[in-house]
mmCIF file of the N, C-alpha and C atoms, coordinates in Angstrom:
data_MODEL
# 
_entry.id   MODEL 
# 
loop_
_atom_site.group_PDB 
_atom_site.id 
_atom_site.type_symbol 
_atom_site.label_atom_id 
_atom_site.label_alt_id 
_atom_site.label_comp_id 
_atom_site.label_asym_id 
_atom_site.label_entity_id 
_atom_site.label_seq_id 
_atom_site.pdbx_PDB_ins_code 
_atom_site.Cartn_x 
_atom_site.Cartn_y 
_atom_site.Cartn_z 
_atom_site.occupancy 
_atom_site.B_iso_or_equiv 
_atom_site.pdbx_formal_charge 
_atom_site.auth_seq_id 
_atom_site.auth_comp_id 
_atom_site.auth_asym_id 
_atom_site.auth_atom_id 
_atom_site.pdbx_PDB_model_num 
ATOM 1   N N  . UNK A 1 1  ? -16.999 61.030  -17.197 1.00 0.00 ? 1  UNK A N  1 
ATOM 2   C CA . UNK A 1 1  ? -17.462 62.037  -16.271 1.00 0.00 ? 1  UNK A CA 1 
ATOM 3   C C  . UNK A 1 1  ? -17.185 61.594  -14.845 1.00 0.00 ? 1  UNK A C  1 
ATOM 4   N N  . UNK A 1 2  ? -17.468 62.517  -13.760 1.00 0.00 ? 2  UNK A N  1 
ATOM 5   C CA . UNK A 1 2  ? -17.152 62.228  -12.521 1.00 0.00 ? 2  UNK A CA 1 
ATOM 6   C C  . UNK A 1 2  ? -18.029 61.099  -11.720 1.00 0.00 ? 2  UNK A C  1 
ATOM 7   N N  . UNK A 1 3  ? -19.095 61.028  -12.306 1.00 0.00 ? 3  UNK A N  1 
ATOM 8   C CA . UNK A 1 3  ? -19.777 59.951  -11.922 1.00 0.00 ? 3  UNK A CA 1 
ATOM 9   C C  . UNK A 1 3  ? -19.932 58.195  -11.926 1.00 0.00 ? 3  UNK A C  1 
ATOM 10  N N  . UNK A 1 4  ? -18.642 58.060  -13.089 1.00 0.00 ? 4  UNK A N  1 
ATOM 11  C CA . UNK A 1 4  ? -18.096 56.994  -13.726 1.00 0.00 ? 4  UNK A CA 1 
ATOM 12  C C  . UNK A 1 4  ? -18.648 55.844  -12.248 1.00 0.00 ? 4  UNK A C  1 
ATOM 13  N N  . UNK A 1 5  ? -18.155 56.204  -10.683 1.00 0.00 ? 5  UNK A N  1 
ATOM 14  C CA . UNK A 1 5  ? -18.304 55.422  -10.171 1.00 0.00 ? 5  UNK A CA 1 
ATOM 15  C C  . UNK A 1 5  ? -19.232 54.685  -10.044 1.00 0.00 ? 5  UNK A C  1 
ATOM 16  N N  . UNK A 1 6  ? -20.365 55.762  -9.905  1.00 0.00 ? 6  UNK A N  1 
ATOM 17  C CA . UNK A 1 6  ? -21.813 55.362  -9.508  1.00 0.00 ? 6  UNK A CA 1 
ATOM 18  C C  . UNK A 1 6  ? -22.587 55.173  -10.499 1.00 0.00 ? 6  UNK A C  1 
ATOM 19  N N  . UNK A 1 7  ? -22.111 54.574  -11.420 1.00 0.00 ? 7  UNK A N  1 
ATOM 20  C CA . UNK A 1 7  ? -23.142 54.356  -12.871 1.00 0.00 ? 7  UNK A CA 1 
ATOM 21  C C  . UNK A 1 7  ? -23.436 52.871  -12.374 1.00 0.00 ? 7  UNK A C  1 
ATOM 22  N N  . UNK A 1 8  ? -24.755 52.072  -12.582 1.00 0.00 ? 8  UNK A N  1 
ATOM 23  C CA . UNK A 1 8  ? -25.060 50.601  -12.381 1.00 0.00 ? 8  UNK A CA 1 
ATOM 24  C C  . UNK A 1 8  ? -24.231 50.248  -13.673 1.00 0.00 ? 8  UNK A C  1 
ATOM 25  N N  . UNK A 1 9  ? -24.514 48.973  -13.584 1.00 0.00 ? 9  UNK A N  1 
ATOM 26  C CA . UNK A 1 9  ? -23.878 48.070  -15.000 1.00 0.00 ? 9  UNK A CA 1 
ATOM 27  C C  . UNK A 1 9  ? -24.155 48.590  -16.289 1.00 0.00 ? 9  UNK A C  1 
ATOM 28  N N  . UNK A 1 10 ? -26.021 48.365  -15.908 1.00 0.00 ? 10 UNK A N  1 
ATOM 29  C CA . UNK A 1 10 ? -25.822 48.732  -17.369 1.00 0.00 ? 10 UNK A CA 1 
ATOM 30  C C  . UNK A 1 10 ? -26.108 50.287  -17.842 1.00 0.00 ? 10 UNK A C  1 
ATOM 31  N N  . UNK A 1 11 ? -25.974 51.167  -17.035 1.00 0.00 ? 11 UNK A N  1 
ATOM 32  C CA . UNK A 1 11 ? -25.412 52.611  -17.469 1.00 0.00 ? 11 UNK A CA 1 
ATOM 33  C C  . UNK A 1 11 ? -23.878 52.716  -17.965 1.00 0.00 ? 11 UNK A C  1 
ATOM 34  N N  . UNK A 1 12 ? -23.302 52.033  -16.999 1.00 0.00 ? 12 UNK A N  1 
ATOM 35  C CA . UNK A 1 12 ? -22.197 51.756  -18.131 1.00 0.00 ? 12 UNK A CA 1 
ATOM 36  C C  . UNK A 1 12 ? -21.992 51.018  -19.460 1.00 0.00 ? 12 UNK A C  1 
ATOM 37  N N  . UNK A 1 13 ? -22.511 49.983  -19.670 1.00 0.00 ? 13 UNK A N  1 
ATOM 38  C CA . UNK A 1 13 ? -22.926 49.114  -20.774 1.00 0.00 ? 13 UNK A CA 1 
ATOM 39  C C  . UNK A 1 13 ? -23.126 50.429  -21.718 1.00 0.00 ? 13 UNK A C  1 
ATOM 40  N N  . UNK A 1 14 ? -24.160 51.032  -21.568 1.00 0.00 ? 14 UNK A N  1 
ATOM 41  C CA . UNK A 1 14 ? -24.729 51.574  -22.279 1.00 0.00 ? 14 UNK A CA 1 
ATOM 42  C C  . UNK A 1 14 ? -23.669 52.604  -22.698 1.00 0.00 ? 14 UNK A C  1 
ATOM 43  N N  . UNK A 1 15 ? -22.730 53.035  -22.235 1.00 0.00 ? 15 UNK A N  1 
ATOM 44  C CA . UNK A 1 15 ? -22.008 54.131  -22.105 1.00 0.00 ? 15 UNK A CA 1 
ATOM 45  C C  . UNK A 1 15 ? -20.742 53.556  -22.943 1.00 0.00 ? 15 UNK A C  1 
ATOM 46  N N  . UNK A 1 16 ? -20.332 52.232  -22.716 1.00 0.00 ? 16 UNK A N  1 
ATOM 47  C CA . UNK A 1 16 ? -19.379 51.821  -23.536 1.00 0.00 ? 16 UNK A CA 1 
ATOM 48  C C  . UNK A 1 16 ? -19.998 51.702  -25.069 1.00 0.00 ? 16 UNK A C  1 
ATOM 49  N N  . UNK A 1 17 ? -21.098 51.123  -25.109 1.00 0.00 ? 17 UNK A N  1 
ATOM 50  C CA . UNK A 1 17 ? -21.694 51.325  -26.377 1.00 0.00 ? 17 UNK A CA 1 
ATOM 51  C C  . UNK A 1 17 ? -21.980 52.963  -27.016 1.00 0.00 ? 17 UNK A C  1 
ATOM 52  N N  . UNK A 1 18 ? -22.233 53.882  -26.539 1.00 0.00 ? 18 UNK A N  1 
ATOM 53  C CA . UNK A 1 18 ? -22.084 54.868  -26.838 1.00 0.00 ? 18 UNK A CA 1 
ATOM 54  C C  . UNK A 1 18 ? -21.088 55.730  -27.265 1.00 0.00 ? 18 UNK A C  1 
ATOM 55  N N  . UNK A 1 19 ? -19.735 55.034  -26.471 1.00 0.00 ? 19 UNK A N  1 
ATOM 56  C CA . UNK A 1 19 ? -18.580 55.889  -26.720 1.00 0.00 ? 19 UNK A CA 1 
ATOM 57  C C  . UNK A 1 19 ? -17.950 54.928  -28.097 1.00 0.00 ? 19 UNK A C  1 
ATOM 58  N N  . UNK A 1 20 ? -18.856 53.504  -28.485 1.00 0.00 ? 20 UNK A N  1 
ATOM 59  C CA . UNK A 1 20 ? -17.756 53.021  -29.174 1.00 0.00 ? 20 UNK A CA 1 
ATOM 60  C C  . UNK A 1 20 ? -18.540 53.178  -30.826 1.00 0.00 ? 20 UNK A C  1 
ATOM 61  N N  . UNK A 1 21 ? -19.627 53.909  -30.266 1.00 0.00 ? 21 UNK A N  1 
ATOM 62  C CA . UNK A 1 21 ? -19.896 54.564  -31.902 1.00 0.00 ? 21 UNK A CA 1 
ATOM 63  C C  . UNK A 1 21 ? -19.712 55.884  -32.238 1.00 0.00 ? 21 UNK A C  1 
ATOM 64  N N  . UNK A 1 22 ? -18.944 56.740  -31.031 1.00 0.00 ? 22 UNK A N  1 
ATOM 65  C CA . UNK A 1 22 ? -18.324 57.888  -30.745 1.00 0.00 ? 22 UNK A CA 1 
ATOM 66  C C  . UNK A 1 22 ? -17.302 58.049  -32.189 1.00 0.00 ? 22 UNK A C  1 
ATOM 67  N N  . UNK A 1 23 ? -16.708 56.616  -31.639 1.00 0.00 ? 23 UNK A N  1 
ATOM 68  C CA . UNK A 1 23 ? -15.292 56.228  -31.863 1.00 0.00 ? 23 UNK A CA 1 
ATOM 69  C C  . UNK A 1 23 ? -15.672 55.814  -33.662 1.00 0.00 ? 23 UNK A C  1 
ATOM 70  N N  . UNK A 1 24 ? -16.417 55.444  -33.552 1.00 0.00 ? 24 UNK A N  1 
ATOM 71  C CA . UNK A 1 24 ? -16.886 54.554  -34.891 1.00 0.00 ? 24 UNK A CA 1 
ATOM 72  C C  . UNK A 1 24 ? -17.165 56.169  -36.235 1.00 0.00 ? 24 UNK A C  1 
ATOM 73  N N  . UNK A 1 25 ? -17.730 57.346  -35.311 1.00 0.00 ? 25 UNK A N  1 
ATOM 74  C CA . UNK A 1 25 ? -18.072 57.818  -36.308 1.00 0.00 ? 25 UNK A CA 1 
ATOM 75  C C  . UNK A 1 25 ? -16.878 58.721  -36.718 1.00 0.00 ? 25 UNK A C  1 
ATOM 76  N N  . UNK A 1 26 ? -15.896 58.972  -35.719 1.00 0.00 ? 26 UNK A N  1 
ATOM 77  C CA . UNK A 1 26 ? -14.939 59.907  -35.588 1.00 0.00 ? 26 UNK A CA 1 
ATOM 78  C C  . UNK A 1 26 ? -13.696 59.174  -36.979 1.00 0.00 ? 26 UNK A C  1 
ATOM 79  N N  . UNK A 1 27 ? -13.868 57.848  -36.596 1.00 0.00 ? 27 UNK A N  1 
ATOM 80  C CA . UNK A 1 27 ? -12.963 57.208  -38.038 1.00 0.00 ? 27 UNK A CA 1 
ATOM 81  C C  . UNK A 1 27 ? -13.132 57.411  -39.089 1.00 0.00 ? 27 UNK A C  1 
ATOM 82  N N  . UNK A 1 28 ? -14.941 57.656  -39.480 1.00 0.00 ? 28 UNK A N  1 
ATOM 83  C CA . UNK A 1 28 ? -15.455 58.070  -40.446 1.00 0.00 ? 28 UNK A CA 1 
ATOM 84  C C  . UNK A 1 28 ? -15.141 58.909  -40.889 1.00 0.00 ? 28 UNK A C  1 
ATOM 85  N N  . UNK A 1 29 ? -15.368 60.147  -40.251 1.00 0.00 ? 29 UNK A N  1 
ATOM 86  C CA . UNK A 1 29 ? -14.992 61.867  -40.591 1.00 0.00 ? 29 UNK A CA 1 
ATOM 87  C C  . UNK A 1 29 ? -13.952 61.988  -41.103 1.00 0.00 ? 29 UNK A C  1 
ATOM 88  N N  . UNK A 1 30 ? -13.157 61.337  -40.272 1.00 0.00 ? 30 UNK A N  1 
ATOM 89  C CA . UNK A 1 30 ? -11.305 61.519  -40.180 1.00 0.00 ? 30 UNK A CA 1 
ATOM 90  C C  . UNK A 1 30 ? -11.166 60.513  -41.664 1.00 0.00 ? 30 UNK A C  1 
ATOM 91  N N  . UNK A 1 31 ? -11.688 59.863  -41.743 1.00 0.00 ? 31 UNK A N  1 
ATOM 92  C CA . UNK A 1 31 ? -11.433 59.111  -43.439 1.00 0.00 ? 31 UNK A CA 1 
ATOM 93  C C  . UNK A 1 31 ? -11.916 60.005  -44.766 1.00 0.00 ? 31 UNK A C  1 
ATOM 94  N N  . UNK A 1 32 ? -12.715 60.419  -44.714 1.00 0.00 ? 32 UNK A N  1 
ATOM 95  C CA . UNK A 1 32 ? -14.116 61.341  -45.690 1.00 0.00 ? 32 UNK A CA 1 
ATOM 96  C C  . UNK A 1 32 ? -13.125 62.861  -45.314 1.00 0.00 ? 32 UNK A C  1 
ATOM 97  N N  . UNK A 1 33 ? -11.924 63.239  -46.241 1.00 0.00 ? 33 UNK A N  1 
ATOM 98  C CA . UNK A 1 33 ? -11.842 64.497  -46.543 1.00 0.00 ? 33 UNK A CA 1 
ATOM 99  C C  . UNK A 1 33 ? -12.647 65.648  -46.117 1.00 0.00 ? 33 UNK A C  1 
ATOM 100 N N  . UNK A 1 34 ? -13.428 65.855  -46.972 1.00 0.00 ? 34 UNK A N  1 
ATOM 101 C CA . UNK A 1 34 ? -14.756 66.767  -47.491 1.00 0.00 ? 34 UNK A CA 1 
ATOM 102 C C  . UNK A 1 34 ? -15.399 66.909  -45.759 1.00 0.00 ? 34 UNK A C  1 
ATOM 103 N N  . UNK A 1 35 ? -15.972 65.615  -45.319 1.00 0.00 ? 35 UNK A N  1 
ATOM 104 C CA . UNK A 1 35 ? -16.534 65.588  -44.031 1.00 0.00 ? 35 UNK A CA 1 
ATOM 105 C C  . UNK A 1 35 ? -15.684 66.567  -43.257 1.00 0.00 ? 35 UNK A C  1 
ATOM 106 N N  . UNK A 1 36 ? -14.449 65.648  -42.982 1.00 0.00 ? 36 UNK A N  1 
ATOM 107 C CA . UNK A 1 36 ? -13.265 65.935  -41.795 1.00 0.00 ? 36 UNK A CA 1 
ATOM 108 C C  . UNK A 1 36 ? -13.315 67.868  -42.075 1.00 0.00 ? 36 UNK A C  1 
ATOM 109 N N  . UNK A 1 37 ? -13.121 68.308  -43.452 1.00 0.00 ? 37 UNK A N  1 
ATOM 110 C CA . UNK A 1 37 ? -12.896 69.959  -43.684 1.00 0.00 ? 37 UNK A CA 1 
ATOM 111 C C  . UNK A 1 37 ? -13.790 70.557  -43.208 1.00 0.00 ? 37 UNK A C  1 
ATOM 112 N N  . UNK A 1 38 ? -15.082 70.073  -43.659 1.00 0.00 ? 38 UNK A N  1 
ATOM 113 C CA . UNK A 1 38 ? -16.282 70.894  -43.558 1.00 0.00 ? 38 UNK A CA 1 
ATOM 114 C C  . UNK A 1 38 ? -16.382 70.745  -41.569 1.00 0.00 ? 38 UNK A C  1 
ATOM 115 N N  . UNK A 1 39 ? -16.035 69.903  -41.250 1.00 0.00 ? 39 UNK A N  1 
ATOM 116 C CA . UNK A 1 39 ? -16.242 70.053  -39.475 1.00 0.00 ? 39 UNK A CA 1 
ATOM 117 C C  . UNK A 1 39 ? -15.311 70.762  -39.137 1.00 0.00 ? 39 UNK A C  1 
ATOM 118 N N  . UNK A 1 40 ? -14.284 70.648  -39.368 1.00 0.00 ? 40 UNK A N  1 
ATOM 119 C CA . UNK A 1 40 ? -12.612 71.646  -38.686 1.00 0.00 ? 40 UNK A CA 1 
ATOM 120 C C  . UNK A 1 40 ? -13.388 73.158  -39.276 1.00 0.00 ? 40 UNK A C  1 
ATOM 121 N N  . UNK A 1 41 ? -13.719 73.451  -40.147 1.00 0.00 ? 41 UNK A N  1 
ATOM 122 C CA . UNK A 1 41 ? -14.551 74.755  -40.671 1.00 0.00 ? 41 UNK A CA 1 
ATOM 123 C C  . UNK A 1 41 ? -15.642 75.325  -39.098 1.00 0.00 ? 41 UNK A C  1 
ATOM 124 N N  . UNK A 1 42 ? -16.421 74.229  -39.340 1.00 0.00 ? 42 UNK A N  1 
ATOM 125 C CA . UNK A 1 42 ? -17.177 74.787  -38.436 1.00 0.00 ? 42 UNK A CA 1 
ATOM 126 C C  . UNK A 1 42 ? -16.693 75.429  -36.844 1.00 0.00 ? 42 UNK A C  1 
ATOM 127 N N  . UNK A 1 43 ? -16.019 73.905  -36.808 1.00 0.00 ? 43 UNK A N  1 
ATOM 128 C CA . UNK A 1 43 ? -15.670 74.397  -35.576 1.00 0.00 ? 43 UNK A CA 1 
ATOM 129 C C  . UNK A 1 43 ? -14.605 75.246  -35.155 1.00 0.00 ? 43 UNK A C  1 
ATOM 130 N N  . UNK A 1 44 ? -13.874 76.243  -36.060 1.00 0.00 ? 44 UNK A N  1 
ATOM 131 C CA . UNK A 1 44 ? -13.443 77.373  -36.254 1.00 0.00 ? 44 UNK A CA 1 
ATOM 132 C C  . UNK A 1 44 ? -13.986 78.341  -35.896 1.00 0.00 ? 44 UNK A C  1 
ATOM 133 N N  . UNK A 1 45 ? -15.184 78.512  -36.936 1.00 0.00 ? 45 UNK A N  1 
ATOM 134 C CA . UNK A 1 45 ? -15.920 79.512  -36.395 1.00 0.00 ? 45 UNK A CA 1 
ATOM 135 C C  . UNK A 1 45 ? -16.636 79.580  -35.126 1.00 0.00 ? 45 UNK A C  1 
ATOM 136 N N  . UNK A 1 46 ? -17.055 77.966  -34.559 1.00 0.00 ? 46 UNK A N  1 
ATOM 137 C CA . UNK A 1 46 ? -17.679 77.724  -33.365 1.00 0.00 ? 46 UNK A CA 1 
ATOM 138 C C  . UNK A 1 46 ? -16.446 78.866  -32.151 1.00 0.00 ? 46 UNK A C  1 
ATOM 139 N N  . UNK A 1 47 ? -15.356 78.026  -32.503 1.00 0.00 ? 47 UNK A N  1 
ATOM 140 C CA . UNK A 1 47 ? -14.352 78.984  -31.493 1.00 0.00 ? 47 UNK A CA 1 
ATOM 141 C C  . UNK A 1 47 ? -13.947 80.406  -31.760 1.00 0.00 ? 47 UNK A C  1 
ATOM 142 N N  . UNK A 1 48 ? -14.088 80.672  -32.810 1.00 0.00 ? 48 UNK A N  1 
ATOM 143 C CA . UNK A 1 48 ? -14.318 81.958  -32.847 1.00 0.00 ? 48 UNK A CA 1 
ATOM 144 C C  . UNK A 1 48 ? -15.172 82.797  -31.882 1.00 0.00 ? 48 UNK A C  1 
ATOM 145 N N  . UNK A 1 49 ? -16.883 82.096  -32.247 1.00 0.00 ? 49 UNK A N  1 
ATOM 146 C CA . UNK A 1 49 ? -18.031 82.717  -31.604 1.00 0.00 ? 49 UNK A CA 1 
ATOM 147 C C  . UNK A 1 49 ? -17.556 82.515  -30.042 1.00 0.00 ? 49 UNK A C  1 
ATOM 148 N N  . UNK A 1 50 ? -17.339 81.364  -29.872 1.00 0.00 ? 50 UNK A N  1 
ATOM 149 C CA . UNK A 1 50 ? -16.987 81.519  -28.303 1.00 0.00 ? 50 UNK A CA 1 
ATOM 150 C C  . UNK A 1 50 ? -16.081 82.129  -28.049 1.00 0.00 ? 50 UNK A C  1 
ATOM 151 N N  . UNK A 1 51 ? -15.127 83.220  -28.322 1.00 0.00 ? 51 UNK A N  1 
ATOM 152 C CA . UNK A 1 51 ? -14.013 83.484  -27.814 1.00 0.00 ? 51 UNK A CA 1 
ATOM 153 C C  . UNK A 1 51 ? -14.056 84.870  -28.102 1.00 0.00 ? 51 UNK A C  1 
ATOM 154 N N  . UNK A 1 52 ? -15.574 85.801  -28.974 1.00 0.00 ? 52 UNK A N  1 
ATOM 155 C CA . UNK A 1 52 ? -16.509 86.849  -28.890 1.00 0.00 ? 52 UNK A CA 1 
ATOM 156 C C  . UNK A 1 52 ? -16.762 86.618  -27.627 1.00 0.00 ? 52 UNK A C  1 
ATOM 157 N N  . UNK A 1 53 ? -17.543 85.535  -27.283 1.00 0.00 ? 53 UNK A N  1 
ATOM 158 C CA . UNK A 1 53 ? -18.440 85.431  -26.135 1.00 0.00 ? 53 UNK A CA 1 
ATOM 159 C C  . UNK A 1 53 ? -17.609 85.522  -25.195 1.00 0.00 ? 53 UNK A C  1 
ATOM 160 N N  . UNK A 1 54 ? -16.806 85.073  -25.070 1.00 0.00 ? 54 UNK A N  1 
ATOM 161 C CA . UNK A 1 54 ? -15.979 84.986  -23.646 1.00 0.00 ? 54 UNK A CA 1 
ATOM 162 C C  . UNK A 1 54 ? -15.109 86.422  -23.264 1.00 0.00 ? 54 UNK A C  1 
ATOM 163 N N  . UNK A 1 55 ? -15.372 87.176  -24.169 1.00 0.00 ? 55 UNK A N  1 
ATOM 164 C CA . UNK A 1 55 ? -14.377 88.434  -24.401 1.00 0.00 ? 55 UNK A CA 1 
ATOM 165 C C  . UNK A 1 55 ? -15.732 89.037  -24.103 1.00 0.00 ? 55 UNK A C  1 
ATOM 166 N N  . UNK A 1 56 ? -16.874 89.622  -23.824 1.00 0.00 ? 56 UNK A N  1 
ATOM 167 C CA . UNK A 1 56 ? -18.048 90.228  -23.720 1.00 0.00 ? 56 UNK A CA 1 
ATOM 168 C C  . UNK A 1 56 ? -18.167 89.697  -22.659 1.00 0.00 ? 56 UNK A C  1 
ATOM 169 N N  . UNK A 1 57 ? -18.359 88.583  -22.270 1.00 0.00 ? 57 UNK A N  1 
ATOM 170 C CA . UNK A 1 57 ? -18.709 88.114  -20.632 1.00 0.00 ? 57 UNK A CA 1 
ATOM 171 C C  . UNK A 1 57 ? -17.325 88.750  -19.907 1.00 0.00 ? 57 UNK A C  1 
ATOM 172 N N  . UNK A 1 58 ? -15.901 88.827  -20.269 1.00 0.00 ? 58 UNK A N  1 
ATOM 173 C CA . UNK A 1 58 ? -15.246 89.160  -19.466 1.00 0.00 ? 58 UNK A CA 1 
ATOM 174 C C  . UNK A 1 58 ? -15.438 90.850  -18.713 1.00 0.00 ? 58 UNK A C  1 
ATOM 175 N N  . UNK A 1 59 ? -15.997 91.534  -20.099 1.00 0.00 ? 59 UNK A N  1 
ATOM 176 C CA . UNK A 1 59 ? -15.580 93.212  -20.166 1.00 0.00 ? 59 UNK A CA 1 
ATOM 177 C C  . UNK A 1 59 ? -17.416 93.164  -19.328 1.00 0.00 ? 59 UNK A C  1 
ATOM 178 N N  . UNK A 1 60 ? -18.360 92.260  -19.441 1.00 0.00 ? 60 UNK A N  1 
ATOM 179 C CA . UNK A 1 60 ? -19.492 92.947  -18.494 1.00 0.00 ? 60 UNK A CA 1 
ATOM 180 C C  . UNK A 1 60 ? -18.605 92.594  -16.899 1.00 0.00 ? 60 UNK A C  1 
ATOM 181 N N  . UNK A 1 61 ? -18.322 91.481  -16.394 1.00 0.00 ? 61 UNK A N  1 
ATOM 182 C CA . UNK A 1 61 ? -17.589 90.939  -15.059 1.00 0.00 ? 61 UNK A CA 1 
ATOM 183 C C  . UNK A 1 61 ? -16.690 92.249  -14.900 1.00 0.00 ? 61 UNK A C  1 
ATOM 184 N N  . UNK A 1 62 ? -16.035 93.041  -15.807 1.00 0.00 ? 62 UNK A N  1 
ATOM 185 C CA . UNK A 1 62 ? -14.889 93.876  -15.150 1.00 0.00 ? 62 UNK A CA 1 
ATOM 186 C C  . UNK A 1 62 ? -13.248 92.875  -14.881 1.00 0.00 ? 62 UNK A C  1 
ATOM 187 N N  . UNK A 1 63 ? -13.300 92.013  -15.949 1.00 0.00 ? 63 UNK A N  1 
ATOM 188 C CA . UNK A 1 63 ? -12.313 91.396  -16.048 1.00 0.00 ? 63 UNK A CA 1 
ATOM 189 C C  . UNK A 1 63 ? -11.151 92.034  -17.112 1.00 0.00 ? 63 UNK A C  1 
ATOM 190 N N  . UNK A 1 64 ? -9.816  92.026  -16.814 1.00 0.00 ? 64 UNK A N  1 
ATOM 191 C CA . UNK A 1 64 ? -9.338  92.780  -17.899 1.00 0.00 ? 64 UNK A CA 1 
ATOM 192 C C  . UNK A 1 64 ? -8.364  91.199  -18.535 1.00 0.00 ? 64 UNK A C  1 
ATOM 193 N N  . UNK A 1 65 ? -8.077  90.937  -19.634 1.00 0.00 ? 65 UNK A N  1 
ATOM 194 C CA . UNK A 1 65 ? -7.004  89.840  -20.665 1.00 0.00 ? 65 UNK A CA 1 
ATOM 195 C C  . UNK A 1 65 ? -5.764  90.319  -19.996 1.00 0.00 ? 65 UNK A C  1 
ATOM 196 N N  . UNK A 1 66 ? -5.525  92.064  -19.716 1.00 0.00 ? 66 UNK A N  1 
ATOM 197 C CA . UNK A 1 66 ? -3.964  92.236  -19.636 1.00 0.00 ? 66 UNK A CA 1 
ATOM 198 C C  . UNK A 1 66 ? -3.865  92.995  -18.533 1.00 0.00 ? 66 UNK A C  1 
ATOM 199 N N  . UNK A 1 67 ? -3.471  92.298  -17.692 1.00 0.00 ? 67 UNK A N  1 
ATOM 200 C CA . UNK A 1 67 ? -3.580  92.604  -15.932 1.00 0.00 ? 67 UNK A CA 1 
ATOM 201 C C  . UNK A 1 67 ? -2.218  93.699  -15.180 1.00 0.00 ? 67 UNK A C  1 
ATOM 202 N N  . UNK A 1 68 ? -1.446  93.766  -16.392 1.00 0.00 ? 68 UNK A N  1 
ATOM 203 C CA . UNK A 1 68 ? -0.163  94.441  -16.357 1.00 0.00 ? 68 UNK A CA 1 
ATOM 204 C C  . UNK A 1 68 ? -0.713  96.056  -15.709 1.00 0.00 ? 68 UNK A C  1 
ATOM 205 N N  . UNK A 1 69 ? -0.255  96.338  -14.871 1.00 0.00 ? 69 UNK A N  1 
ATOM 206 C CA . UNK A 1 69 ? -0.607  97.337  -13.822 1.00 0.00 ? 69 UNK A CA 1 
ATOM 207 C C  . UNK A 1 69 ? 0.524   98.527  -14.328 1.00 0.00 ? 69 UNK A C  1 
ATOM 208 N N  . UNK A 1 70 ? 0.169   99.851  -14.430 1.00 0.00 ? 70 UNK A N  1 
ATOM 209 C CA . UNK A 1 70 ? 1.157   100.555 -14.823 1.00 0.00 ? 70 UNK A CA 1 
ATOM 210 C C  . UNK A 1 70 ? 1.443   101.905 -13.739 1.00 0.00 ? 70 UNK A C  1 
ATOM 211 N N  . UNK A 1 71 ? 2.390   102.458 -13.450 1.00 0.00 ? 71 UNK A N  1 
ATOM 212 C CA . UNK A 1 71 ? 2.798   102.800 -12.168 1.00 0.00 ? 71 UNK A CA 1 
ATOM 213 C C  . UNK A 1 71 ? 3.611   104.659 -12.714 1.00 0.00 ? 71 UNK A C  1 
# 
């Protein structure tokens, strides 16, 4: 994050330890089939739902996807 600078020591400490069981669990998933499917699943539909959502937030704003102006 942008704050990387201003973290003390051991906010970072803590942060390297955090990212390195990030890392630890992501090997996991990515090893475990079944795991790895069932998350790429979800998060399918996760982007799905968001990309409802972002298509409804655009049309309340008065935003149009296809800006092509016709004359």
């Amino acid at each position: 994050m942008a704050m990387t600078n201003k973290m003390s020591a051991d906010e970072k400490r803590w942060q390297a330890e955090s990212d390195a069981e990030t890392m630890a669990r992501y090997e996991e998933i990515m090893g475990n089939a079944s795991r790895r499917n069932a998350a790429i699943k979800v998060a399918k539909t996760k982007a799905a739902d968001l990309t409802k959502r972002a298509s409804a937030m655009s049309r309340v704003a008065g935003v149009s996807g296809n800006r092509s102006k016709k004359k």
